[in-house]
C-alpha positions in Angstrom: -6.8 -6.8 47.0 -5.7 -3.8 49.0 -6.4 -3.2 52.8 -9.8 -1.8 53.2 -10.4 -2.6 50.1 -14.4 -4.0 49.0 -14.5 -7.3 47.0 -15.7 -6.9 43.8 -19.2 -7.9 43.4 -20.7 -10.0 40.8 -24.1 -11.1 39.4 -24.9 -14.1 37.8 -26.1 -14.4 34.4 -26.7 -17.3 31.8 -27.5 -17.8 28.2 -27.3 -21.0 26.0 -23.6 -21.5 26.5 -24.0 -21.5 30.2 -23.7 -19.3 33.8 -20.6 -16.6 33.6 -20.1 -14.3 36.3 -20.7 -10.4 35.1 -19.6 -7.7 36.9 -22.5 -6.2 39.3 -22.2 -2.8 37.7 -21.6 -3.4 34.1 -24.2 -2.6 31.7 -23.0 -5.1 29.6 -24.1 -9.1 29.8 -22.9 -12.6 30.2 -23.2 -12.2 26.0 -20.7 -8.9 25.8 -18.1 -10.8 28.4 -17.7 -13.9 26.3 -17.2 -11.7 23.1 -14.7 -9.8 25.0 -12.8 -12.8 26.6 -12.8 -14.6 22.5 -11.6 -11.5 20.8 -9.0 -9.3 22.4 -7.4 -8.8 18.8 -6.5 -5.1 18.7 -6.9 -3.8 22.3 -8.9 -1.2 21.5 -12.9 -0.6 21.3 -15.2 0.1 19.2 -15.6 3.2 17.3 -17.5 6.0 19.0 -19.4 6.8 16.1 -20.4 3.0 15.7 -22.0 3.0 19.1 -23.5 6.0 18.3 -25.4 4.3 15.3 -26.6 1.5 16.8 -27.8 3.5 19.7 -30.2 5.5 16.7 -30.9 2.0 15.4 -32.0 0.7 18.2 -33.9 3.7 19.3 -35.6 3.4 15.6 -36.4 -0.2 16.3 -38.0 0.5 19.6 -40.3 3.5 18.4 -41.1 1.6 14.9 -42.0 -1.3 17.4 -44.4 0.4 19.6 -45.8 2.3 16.9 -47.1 -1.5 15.2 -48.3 -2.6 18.6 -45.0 -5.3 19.3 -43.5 -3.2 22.0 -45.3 -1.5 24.9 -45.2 1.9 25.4 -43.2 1.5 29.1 -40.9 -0.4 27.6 -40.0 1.8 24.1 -39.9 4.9 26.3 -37.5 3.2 28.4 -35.2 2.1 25.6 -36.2 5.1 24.0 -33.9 7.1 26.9 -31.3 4.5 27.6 -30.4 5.0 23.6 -30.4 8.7 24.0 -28.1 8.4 26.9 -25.9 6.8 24.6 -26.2 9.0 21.4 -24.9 11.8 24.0 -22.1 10.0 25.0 -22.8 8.1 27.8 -22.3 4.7 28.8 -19.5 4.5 26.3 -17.2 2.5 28.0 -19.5 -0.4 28.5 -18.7 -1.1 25.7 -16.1 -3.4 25.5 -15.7 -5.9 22.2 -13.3 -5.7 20.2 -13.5 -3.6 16.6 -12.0 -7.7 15.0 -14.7 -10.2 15.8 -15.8 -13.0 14.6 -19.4 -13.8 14.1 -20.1 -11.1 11.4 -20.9 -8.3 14.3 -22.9 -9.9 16.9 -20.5 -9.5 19.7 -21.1 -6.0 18.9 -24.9 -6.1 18.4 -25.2 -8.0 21.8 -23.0 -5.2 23.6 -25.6 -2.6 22.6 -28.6 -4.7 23.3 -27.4 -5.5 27.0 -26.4 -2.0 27.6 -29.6 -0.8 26.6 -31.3 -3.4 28.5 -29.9 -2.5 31.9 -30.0 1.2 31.8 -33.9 0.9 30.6 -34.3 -2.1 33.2 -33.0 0.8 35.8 -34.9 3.6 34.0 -38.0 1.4 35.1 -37.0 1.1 38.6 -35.3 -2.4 38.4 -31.8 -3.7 39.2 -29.5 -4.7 36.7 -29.6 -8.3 35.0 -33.0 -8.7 35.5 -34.1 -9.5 31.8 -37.9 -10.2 32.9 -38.5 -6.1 32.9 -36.4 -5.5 29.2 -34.7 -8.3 27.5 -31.6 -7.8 25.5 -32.9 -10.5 22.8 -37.0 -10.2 23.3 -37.5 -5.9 23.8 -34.3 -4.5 22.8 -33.5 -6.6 19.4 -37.0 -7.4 18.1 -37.8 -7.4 14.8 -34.0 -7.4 14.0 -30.7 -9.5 13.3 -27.0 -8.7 13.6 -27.6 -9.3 9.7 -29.3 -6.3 9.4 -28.3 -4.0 12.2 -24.7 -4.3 12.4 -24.0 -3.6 8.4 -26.1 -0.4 8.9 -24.9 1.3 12.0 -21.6 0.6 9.6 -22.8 2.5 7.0 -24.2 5.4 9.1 -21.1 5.5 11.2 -19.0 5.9 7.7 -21.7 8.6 6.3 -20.8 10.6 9.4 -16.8 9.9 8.9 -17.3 11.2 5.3 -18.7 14.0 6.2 -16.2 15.2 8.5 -13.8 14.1 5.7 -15.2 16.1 2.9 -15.0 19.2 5.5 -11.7 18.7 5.9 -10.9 18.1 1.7 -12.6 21.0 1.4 -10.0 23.8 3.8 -7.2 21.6 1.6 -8.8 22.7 -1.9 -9.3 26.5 -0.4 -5.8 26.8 0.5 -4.3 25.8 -2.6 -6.3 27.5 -4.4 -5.3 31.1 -2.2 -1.6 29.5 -3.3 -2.6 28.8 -6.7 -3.1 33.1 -6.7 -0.5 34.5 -4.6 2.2 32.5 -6.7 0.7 32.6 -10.4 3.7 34.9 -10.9 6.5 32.3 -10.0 7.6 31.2 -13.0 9.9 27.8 -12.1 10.9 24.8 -14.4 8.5 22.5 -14.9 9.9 19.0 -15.0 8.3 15.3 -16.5 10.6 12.5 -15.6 12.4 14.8 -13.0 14.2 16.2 -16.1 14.0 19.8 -17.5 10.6 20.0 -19.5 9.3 23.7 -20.1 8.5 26.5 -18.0 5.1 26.5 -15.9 4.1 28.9 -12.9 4.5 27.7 -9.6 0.1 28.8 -9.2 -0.7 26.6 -12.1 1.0 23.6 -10.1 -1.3 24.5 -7.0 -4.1 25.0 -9.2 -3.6 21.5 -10.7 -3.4 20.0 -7.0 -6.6 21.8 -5.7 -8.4 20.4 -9.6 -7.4 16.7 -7.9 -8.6 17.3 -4.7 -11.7 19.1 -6.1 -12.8 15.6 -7.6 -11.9 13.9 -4.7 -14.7 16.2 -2.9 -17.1 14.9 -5.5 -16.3 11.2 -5.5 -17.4 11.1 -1.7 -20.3 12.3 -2.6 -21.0 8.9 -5.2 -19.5 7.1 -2.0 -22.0 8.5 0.2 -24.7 7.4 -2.1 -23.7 4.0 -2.0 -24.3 3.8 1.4 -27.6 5.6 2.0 -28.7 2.5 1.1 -29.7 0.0 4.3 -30.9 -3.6 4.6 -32.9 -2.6 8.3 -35.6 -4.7 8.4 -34.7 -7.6 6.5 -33.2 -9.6 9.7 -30.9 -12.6 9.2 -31.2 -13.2 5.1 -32.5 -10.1 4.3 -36.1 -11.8 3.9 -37.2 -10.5 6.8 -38.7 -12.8 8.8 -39.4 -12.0 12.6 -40.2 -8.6 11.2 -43.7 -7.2 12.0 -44.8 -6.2 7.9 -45.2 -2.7 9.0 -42.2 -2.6 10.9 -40.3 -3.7 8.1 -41.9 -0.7 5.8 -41.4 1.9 8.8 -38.4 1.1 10.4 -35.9 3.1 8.2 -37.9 5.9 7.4 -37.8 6.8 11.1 -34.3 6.0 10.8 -34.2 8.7 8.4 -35.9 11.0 10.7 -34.3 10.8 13.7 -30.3 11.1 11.8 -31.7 13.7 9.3 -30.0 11.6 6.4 -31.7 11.0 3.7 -31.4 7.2 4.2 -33.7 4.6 2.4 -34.4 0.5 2.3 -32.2 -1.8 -0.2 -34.5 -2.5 -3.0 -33.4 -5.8 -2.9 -32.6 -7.0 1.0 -31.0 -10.3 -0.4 -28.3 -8.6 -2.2 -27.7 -5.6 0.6 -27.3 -9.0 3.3 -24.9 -10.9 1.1 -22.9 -8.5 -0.6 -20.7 -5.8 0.2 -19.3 -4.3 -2.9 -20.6 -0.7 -1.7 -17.7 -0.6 0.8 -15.2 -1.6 -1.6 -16.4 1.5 -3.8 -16.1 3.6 -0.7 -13.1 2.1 0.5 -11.5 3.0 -3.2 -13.0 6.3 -3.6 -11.0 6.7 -0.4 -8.2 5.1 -1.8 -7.7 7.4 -4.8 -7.8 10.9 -2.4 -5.0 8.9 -0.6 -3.2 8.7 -4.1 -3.7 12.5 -4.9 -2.7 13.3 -2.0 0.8 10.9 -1.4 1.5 12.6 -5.2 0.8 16.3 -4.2 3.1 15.5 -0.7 5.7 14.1 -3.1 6.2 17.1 -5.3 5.9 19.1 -1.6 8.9 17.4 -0.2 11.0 17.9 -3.5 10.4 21.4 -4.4 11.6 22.2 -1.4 14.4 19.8 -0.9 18.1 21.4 0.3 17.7 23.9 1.2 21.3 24.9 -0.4 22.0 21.4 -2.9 18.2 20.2 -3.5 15.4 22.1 -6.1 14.7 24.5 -3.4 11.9 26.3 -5.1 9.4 26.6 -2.4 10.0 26.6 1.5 8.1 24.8 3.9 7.0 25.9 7.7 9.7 24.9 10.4 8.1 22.8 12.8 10.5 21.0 14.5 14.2 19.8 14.6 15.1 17.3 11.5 17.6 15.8 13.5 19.5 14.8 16.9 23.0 15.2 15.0 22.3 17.7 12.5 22.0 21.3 13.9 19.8 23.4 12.0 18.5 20.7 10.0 14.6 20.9 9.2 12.6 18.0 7.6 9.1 18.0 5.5 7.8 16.1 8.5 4.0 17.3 7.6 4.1 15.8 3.9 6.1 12.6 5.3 3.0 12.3 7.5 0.4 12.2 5.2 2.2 10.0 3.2 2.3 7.6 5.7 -0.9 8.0 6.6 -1.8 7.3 2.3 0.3 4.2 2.7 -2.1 2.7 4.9 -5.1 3.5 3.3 -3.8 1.8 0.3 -3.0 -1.3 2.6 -6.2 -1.0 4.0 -8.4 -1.0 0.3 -6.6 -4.3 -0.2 -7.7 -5.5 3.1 -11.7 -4.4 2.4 -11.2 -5.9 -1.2 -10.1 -9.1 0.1 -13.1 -9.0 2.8 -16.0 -8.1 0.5 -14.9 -10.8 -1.5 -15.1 -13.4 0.6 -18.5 -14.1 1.7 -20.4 -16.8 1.3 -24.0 -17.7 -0.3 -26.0 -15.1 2.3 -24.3 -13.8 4.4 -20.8 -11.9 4.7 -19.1 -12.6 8.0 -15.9 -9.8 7.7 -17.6 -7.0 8.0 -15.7 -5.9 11.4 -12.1 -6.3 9.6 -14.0 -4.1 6.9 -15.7 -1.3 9.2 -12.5 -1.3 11.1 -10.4 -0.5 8.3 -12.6 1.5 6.6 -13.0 3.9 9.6 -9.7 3.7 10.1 -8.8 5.2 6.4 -11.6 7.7 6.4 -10.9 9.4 9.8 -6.9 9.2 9.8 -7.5 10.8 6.1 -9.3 13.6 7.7 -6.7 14.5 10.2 -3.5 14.0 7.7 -5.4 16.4 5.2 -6.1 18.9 8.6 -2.4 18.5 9.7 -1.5 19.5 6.0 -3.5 22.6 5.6 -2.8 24.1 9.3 0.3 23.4 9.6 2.2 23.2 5.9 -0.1 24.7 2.8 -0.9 28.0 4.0 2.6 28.2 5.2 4.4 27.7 2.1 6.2 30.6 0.4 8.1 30.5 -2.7 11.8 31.1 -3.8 11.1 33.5 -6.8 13.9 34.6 -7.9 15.8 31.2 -7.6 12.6 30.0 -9.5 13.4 32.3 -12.2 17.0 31.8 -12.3 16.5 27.8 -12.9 14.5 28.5 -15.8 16.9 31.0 -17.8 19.6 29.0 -16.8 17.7 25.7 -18.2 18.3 24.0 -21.5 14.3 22.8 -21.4 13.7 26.5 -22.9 14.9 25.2 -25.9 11.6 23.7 -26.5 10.2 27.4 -27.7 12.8 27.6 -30.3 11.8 24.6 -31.5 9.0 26.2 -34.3 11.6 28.6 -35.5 14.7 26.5 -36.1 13.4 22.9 -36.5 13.8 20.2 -33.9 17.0 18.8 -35.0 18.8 22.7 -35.2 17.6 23.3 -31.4 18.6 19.4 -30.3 22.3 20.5 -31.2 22.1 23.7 -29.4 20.1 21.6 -26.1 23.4 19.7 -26.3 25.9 21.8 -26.8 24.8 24.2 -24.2 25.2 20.8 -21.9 28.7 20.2 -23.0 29.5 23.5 -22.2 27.8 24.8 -19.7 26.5 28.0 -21.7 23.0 29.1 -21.8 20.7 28.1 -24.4 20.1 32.4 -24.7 23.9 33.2 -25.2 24.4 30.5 -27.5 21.5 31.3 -30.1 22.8 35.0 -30.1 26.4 34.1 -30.7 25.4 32.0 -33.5 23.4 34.3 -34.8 20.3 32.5 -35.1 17.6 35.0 -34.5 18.2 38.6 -33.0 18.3 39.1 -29.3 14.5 41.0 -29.3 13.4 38.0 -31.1 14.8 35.8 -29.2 13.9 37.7 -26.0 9.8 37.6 -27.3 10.3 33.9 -27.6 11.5 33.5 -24.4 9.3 35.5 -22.4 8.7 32.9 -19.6 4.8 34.3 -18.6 4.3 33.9 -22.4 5.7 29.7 -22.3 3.0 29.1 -19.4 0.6 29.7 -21.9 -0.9 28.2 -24.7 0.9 29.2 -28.4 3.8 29.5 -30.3 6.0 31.7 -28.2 7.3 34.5 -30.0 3.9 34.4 -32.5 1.0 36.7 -32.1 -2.5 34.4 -32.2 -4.0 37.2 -34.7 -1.4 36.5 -37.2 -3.3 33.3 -38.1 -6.7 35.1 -38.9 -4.8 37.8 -41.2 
């Protein structure tokens, strides 16, 4: 202790473990402090947007509470305002568990009921720990269970993440479609394999990565649905019991009001207790944007590789030094990103897989591993596919004339000659324009295989982006 310094001051608390010694300021409880002391796992704390929903579930519980005559009105109002303080962003730092707990969430349903339970108790004029004005257990948590409470503040905190998400998916799917137009007239090599294939423009490849991301959009939508779904009111089995009747038909309905999402009861309270396939869908939907996405980065970071001995079709924004030995050198550091970012995502489904699935008869005790990860996946996707838009898509200019030059100089043109000459003829010339190094073009004019307008119809590389017989004209099949 410093010179001068005050001694810190504690109160005394209990509960049916024993006395601990809490902080004299803390919000939190003996409860919270125990939690904290059992599971310092990751070091960090809970998600804001988690506290934020058990804050609305807690106010919902209070008003659904008064309003069937189990809470009085001094008391709700009281809760009512310490829960508000909290939505607003207040009081965050009290608290304190950890995101990994054991005990399927009640470390973290505790923490909220104590923190709401001393900032009422000194909305009413009383001094912190003094449980006989609001208790954390009697006022704050009546009519409800971690069972219930902690899986949906889960699911509201995800809604919110998806959201924010889906905003995000959203700029990505604009700006490649504003590529997809400014560089439809980039005709480059289109490869399968990383060989030669045939010619495609550089806009239908952006156009084919803003289709992907497109569905993605949509598939959070199925994921939000699978969520709207709560168990609120069915306490610890999902039978409710402890729940006033009326409570139990009101309670999420003014849950619904107060977040303005259209939220409704499990039909069956049993099944939303005990099982937790919905966050597995969500945690693959998730899951497969993070695939799109580590494929569309891919073909990023090798149409642009070089820039001098690599495809170097497209170029990507400069935005910092590639190296501390290399001068001049410039990495894809913004594609590498989000790849990294996908690579954890994909850990992370496994991790929510093997969580939903291990649960037992009622009751699922890993839902912190899975809301941890699951947040984790849905809010670093969100800033990898920001990241990517602002600082690499709308960035991105092409190398036309290189483009072009790859695919007159390719022997993947070859394919176009194919209807006129038989596969066989125009696998000879594919390979001798290997062996030596000569243009498929020059080769089939030397030969004389077809004349050189002919041959220049055929090869119109516009027309082999298109579908046809290159060379043909569509009407000749109706004469």
């Amino acid at each position: 202790m410093k010179v001068n310094e005050e001694p810190k001051k504690y109160r005394t608390e209990h509960d049916s473990i024993g006395e601990k010694q809490v902080p004299e300021d803390a919000y939190y409880g003996v409860q919270t402090l125990r939690a904290y002391e059992n599971f310092y796992i990751t070091g960090l704390k809970m998600h804001k947007e988690m506290i934020n929903s058990v804050a609305q579930i807690k106010k919902a519980a209070a008003i659904t509470n008064f309003e069937v005559g189990e809470l009085d009105k001094k008391r709700a109002d009281a809760i009512v305002k310490a829960c508000d303080e909290i939505i607003s962003g207040k009081l965050h730092s009290q608290f304190i568990v950890d995101p990994i707990q054991g005990g399927a969430g009640t470390s973290l349903n505790m923490n909220a009921n104590e923190v709401i339970a001393n900032r009422a108790i000194e909305i009413l004029g009383g001094k912190k720990g003094d449980y006989t004005i609001v208790n954390p257990n009697d006022h704050v948590n009546f009519g409800q269970s971690t069972n219930d409470v902690f899986p949906s503040c889960g699911k509201m905190a995800a809604l919110k993440l998806i959201d924010d998400a889906q905003e995000q998916l959203k700029r990505l799917e604009e700006a490649l479609l504003q590529k997809s137009e400014e560089f439809d007239s980039v005709i480059k090599m289109g490869r399968t394999q990383l060989q030669d294939a045939v010619p495609i423009r550089l806009g239908q490849e952006f156009h084919a990565y803003a289709s992907a991301i497109s569905r993605d959009i949509k598939r959070f939508d199925t994921a939000k649905e699978e969520i709207k779904s709560l168990n609120l009111g069915g306490t610890a089995i999902g039978t409710g019991l402890n729940a006033d009747v009326q409570y139990f038909r009101r309670v999420v309905k003014n849950m619904a009001k107060l977040t303005g999402q259209d939220l409704v009861q499990s039909y069956d309270m049993i099944d939303a207790t005990q099982n937790l396939d919905s966050y597995a869908v969500v945690s693959g939907i998730t899951k497969n944007c993070a695939v799109n996405l580590s494929k569309m980065s891919n073909d990023l970071r090798l149409m642009s590789s070089g820039p001098k001995t690599g495809f170097g079709e497209i170029n990507l924004p400069a935005k910092q030094n590639g190296s501390s030995i290399m001068p001049g050198k410039v990495n894809p550091v913004i594609p590498e990103v989000v790849n990294q970012v996908c690579f954890n995502i994909i850990g992370n489904d496994v991790t929510i897989t093997m969580a939903a699935e291990a649960g037992q008869l009622e009751l699922n005790a890993f839902e912190p591993i899975i809301f941890y990860k699951l947040f984790q996946s849905i809010e670093t996707l969100a800033f990898a596919v920001k990241t990517l838009v602002d600082n690499c898509i709308v960035g991105i200019t092409a190398n036309a004339e290189h483009c072009r030059w790859l695919v007159e100089n390719s022997v993947g043109i070859i394919t176009a000659i194919c209807p006129y000459v038989g596969y066989e003829k125009a696998a000879e010339i594919a390979k001798e324009a290997l062996r030596t190094n000569q243009p498929v073009r020059k080769l089939i004019l030397e030969k004389g295989i077809m004349d050189e307008e002919h041959l220049n119809n055929i090869l119109d590389p516009y027309h082999m982006t298109e579908p046809g017989i290159p060379g043909k004209d569509p009407m000749d099949a109706l004469k």
